[in-house]
Backbone as CSV, one residue per row, in Angstrom:
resi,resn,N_x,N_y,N_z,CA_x,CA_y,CA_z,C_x,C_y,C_z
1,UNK,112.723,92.987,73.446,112.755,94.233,74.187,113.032,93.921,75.647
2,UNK,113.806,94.334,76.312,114.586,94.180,77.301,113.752,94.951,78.229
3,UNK,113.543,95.117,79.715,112.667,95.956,80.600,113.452,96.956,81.292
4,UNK,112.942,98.053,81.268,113.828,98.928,81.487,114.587,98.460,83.345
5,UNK,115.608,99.628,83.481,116.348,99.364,85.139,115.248,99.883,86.281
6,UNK,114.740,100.959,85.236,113.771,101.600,86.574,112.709,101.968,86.447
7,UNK,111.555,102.053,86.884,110.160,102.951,86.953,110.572,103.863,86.049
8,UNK,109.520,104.967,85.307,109.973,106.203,84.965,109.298,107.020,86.430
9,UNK,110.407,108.644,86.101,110.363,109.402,87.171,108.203,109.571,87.423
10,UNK,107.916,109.348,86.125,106.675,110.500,86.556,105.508,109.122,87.194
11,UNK,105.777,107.829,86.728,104.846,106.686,87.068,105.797,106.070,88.618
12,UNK,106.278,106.248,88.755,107.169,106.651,90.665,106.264,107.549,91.110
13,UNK,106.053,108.430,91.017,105.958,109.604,91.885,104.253,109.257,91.846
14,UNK,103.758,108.789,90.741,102.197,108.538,90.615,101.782,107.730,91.349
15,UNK,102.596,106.488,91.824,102.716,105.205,92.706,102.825,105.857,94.012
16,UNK,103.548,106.622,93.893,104.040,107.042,95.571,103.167,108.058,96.229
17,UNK,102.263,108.808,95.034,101.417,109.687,95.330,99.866,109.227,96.007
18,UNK,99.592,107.595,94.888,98.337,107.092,95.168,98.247,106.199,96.803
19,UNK,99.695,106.084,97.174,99.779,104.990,98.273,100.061,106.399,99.586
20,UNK,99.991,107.403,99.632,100.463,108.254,100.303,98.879,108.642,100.887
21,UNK,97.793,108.939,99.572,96.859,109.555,99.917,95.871,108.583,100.276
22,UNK,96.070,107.336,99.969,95.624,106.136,100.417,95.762,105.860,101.708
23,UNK,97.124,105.889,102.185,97.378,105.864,103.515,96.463,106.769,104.497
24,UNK,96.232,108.070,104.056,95.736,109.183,104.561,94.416,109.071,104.723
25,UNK,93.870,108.338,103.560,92.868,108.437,104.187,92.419,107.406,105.220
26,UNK,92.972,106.376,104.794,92.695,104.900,105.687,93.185,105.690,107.069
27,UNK,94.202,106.471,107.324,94.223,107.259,108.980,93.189,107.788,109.575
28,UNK,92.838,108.589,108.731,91.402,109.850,108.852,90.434,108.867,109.295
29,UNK,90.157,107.710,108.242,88.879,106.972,108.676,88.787,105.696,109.577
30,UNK,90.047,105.620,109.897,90.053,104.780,111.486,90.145,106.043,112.688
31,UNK,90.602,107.050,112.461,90.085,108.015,113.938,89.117,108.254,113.869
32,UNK,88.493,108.644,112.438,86.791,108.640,112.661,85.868,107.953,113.467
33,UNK,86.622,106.179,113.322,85.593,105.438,113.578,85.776,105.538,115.016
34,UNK,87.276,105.322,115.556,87.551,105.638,116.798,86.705,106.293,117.472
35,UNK,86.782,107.655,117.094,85.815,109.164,117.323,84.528,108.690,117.864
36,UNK,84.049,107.977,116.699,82.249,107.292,116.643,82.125,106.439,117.841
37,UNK,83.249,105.729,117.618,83.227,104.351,118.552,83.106,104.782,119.921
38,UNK,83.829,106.288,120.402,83.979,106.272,121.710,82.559,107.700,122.137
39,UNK,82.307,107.794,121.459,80.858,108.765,121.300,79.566,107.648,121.551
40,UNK,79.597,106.835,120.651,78.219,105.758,121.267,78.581,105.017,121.664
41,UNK,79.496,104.467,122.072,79.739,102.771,122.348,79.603,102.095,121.938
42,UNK,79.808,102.066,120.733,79.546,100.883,119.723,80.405,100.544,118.774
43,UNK,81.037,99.502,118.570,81.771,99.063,117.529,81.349,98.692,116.310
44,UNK,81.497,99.367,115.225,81.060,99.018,114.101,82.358,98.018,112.986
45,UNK,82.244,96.998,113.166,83.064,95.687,113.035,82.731,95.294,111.327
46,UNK,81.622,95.952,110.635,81.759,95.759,109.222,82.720,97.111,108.470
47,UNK,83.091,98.164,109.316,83.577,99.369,108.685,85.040,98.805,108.784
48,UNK,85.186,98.581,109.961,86.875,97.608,109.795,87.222,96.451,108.672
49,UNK,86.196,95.777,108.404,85.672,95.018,107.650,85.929,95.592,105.711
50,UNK,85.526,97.036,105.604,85.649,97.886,104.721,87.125,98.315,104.260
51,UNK,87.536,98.387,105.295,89.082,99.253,105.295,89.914,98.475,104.713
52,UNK,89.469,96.885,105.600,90.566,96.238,105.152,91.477,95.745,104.040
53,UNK,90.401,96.142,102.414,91.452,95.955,100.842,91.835,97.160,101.119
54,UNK,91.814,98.331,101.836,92.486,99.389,101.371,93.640,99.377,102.050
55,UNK,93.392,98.926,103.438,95.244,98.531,103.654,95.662,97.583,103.037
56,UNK,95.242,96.625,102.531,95.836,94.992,101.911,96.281,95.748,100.745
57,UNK,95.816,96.924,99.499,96.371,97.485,98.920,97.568,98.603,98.912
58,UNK,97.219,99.383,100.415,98.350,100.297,100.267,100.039,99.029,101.004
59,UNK,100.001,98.224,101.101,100.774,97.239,101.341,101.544,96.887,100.002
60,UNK,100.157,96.422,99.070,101.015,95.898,97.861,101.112,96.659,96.871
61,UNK,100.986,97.988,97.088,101.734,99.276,96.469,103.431,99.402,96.859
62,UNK,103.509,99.280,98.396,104.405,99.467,99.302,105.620,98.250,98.482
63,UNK,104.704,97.510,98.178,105.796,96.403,97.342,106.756,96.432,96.230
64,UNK,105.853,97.616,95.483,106.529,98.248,94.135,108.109,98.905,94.240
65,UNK,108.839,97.940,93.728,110.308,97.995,93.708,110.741,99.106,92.504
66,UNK,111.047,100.712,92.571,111.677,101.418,91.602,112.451,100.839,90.646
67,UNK,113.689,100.049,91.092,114.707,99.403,90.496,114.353,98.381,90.073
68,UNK,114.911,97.819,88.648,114.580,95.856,88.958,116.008,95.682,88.618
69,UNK,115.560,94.168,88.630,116.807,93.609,88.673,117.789,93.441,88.290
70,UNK,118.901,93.293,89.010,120.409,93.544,88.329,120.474,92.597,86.921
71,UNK,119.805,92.028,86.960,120.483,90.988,86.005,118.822,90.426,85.067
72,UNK,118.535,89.504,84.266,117.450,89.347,83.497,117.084,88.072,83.610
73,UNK,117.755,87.322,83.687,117.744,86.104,84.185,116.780,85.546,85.262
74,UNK,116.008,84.626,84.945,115.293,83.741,85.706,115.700,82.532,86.278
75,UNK,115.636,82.313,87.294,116.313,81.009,87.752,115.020,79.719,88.022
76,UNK,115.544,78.999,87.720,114.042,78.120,87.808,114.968,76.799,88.651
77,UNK,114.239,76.234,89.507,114.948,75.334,90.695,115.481,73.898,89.413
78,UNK,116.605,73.416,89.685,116.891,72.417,89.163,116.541,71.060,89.256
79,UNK,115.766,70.385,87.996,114.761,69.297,88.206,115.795,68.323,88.943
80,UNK,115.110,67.280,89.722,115.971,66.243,90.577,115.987,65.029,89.830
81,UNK,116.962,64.445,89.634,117.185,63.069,88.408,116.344,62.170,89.671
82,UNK,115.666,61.426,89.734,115.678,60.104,90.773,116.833,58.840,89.885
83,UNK,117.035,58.831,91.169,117.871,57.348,91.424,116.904,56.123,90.604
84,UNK,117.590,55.000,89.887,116.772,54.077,90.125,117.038,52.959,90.876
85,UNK,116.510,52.075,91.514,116.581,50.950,92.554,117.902,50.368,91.849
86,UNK,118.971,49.620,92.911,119.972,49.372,92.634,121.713,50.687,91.881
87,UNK,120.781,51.427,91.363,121.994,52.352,90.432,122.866,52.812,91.880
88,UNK,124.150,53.381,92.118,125.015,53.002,93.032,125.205,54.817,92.939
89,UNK,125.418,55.225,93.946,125.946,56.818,93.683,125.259,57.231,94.869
């Protein structure tokens, strides 16, 4: 079974939906903290601490390629013969 060329339309739009509202909120809750931060003076350095898989995720959402690849083929690097001592080339 061969993999299809593209995402389907409705698991696209589900991807693009979860990284959208993801984004949104990770906005909302850094002005929050902002908000907080400049109300007491205080930096709360474990809430940044919090956020941070949710951007490291809306990133590797951001990664999700619709299309794949032109072709099916894997290329794997070509093993290197060694020389042996004396052989001429």
């Amino acid at each position: 079974m061969s993999p299809p060329d593209k995402l389907p339309d409705n698991l696209w739009a589900d991807i693009q939906d979860v990284t959208e509202r993801m984004a949104d909120f990770l906005a909302k809750a850094h002005h929050e903290v902002i908000a907080h931060e400049h109300r007491t003076g205080k930096v709360e350095v474990s809430f940044y601490a919090w956020l941070q898989p949710v951007a490291a995720s809306i990133m590797e959402l951001k990664k999700i390629e619709r299309y794949g690849p032109r072709n099916n083929v894997v290329s794997f690097p070509q093993r290197v013969r060694r020389k042996n001592v004396g052989e001429a080339g």
